[in-house]
C-alpha positions as CSV (number, residue, x, y, z in Angstrom):
1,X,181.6,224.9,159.8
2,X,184.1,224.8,156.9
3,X,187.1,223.6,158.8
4,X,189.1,220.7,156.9
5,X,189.9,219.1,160.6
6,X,187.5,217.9,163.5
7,X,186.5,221.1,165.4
8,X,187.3,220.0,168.7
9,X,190.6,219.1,167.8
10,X,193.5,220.8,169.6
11,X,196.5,218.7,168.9
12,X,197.7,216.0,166.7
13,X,200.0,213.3,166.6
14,X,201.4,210.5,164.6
15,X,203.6,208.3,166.2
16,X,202.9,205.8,163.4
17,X,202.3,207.7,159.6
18,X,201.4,206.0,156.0
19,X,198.9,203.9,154.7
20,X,198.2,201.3,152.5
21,X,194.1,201.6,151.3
22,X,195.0,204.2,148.6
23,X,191.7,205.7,149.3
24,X,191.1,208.2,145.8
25,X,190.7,210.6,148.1
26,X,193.4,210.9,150.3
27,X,194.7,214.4,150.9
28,X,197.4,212.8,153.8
29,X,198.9,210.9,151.1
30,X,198.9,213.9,148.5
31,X,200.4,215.9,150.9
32,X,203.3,213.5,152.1
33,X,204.1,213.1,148.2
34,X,204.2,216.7,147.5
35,X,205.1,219.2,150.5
36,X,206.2,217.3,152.9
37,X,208.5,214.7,150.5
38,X,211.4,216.2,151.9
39,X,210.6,215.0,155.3
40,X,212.7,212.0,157.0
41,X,209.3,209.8,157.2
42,X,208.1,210.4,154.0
43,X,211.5,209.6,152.1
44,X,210.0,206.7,150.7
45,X,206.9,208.3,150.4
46,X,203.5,207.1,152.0
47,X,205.2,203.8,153.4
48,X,203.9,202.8,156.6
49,X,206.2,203.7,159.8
50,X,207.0,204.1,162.9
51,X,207.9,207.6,164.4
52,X,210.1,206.7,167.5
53,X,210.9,210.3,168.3
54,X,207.1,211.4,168.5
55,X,207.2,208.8,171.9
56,X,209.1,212.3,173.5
57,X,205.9,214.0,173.6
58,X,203.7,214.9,176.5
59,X,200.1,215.4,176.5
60,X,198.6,217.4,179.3
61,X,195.1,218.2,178.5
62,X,193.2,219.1,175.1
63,X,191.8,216.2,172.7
64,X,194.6,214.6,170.3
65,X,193.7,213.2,167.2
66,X,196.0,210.6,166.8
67,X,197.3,209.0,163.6
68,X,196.0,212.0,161.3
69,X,198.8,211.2,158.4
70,X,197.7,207.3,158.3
71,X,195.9,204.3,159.8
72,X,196.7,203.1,162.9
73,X,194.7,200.0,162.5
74,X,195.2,198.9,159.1
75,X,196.0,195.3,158.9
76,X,199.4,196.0,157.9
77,X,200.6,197.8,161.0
78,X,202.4,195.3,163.7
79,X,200.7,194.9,167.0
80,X,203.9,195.9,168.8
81,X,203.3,199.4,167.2
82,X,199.6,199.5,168.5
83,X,200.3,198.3,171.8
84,X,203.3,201.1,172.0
85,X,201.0,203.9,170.9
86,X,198.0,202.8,173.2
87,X,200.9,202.7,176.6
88,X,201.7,206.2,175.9
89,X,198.1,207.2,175.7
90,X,197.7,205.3,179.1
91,X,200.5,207.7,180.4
92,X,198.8,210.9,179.9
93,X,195.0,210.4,181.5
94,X,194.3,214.1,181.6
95,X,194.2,214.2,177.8
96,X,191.7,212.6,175.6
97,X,192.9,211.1,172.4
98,X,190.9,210.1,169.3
99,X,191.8,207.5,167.3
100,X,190.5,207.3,163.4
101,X,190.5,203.9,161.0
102,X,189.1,202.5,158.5
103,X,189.4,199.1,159.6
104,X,187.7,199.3,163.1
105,X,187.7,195.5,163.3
106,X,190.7,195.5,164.6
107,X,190.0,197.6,167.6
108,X,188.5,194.4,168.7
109,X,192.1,192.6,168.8
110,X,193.1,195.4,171.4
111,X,189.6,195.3,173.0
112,X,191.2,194.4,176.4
113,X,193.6,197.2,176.7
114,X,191.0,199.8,175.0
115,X,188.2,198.7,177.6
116,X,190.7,199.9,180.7
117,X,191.3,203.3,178.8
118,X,188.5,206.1,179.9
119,X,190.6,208.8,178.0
120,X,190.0,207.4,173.6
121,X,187.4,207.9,171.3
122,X,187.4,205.1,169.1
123,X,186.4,206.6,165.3
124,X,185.6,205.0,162.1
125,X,185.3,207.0,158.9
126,X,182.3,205.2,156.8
127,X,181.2,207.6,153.8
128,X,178.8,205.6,152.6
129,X,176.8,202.1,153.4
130,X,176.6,200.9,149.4
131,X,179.4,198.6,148.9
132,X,178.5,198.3,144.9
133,X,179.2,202.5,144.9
134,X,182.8,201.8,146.8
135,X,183.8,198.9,144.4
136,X,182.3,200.6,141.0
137,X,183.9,203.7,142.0
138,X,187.4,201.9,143.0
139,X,187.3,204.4,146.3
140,X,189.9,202.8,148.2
141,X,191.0,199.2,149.2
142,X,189.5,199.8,152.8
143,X,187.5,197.1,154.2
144,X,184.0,197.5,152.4
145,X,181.6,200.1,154.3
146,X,179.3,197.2,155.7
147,X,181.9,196.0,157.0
148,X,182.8,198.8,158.8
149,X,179.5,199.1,160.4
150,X,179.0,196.1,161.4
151,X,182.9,196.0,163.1
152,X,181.7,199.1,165.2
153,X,178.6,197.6,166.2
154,X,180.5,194.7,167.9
155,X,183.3,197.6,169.5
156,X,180.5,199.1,170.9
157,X,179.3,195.9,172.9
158,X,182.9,194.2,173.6
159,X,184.4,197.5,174.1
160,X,182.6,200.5,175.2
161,X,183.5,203.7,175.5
162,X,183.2,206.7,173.6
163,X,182.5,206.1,169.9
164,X,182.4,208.1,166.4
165,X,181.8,207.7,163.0
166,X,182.9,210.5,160.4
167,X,180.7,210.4,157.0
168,X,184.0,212.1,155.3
169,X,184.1,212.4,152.6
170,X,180.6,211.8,152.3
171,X,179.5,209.3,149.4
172,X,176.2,208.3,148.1
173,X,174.3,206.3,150.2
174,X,171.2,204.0,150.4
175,X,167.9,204.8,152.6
176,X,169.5,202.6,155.4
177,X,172.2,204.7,156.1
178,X,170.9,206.4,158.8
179,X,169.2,202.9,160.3
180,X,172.9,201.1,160.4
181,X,174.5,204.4,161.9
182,X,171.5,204.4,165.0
183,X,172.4,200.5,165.8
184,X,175.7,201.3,166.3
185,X,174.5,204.3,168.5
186,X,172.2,202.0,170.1
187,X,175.0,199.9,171.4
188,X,177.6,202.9,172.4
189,X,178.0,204.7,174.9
190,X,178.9,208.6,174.1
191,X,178.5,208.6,170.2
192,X,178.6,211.8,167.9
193,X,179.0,211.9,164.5
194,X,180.9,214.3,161.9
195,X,179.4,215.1,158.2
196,X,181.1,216.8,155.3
197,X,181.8,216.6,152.2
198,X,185.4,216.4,149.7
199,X,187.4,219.4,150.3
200,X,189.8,218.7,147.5
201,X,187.6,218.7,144.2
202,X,188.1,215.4,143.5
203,X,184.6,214.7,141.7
204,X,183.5,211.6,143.9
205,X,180.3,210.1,143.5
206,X,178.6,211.9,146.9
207,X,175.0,212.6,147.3
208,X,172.9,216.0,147.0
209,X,172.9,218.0,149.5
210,X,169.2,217.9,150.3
211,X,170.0,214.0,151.2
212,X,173.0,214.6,153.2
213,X,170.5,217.4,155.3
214,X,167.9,214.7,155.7
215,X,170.0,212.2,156.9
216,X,171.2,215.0,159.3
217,X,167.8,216.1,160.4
218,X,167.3,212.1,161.0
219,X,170.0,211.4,163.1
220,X,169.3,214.1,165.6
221,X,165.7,213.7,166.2
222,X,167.1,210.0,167.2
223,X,169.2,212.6,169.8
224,X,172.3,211.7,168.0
225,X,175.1,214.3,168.3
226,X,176.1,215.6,164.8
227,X,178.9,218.0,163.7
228,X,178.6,219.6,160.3
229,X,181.7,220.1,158.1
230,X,182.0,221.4,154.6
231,X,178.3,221.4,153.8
232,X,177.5,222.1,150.4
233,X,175.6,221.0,147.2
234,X,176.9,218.3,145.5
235,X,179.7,219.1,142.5
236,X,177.3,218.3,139.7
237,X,174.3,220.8,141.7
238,X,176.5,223.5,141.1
């Protein structure tokens, strides 16, 4: 699949938009800058905020993905924000709504009202395990990739549910990669993962394809779901 969003997306919605990790990558932020500057939210461009009038919106069936234009757990967004966004999701059970961060530690602050919630998937996007890659490569100011892993290991025990992980863009990695993903599988639930590689030519330091197929082929003979997205070779294979 080449699609630039999750497949089994049908909706999306960002009651809260901006972030602050300045990931190198980030085609959200681009696009807020550029396009959609002339936009009432994006006035002062990427800045976090809170979208009062997307609270009008009803969700009847479909999977949302929520928070698409930013991070609804980065450490900088107020609780009373989270708490807001996870009451409307509890209004709407019909619908299934997929949450996204980069700092899925804090899922555990809300672990509570996430655990009474059958309806969210609760997703982390971790392109890579090697922390020295992240900080050589300045790739964002994210909590560091281990971290990551290791903060969804402990939502899948303390909260449950349905988990994912989305190797997006996907960054070298070392031969554990696969090992860290299947203890956090271990410990979930429904898990599935998504694969793909940069969409937006921005020269990052990702893997060849062979190793991004291997750790594929790895993952499912564990019986792990896995969605492709934007395979190809790497930007120096070509």
């Amino acid at each position: 699949m080449s699609s630039k969003m999750f497949h089994l997306v049908t909706r999306t919605w960002n009651p809260v938009s901006g972030c602050l990790h300045n990931c190198i990558y980030c085609w959200a932020r681009r696009l807020a800058l550029t396009r959609l500057k002339h936009l009432p939210r994006y006035k002062d461009g990427f800045k976090p905020r809170l979208n009062r009038e997307e609270f009008r919106r009803g969700f009847k069936k479909g999977l949302v993905f929520v928070c698409d234009m930013g991070d609804l757990f980065g450490v900088w967004v107020p609780s009373e924000w989270i708490e807001e966004v996870i009451n409307h999701v509890r209004r709407y059970p019909s619908a299934i709504f997929l949450f996204l961060t980069k700092n899925p530690e804090r899922y555990l602050e809300f672990r509570d009202e996430l655990s009474e919630l059958d309806n969210v998937i609760l997703g982390a996007t971790i392109e890579t395990d090697d922390d020295s890659l992240y900080v050589r490569n300045r790739i964002s100011k994210a909590p560091l990739p281990s971290r990551r892993l290791y903060a969804m290991e402990r939502v899948a025990q303390e909260v449950g549910g349905a988990l994912m992980v989305s190797i997006e863009p996907v960054l070298d990695f070392s031969p554990n990669f696969a090992d860290r993903i299947l203890r956090v599988a271990n410990k979930a639930g429904e898990f599935f993962v998504y694969v793909g590689y940069d969409n937006y030519n921005n020269r990052l330091p990702e893997p060849p394809l062979k190793k991004v197929l291997e750790l594929i082929e790895r993952l499912r003979k564990c019986n792990i779901r896995v969605y492709e997205k934007s395979l190809r070779k790497a930007w120096y294979e070509e």
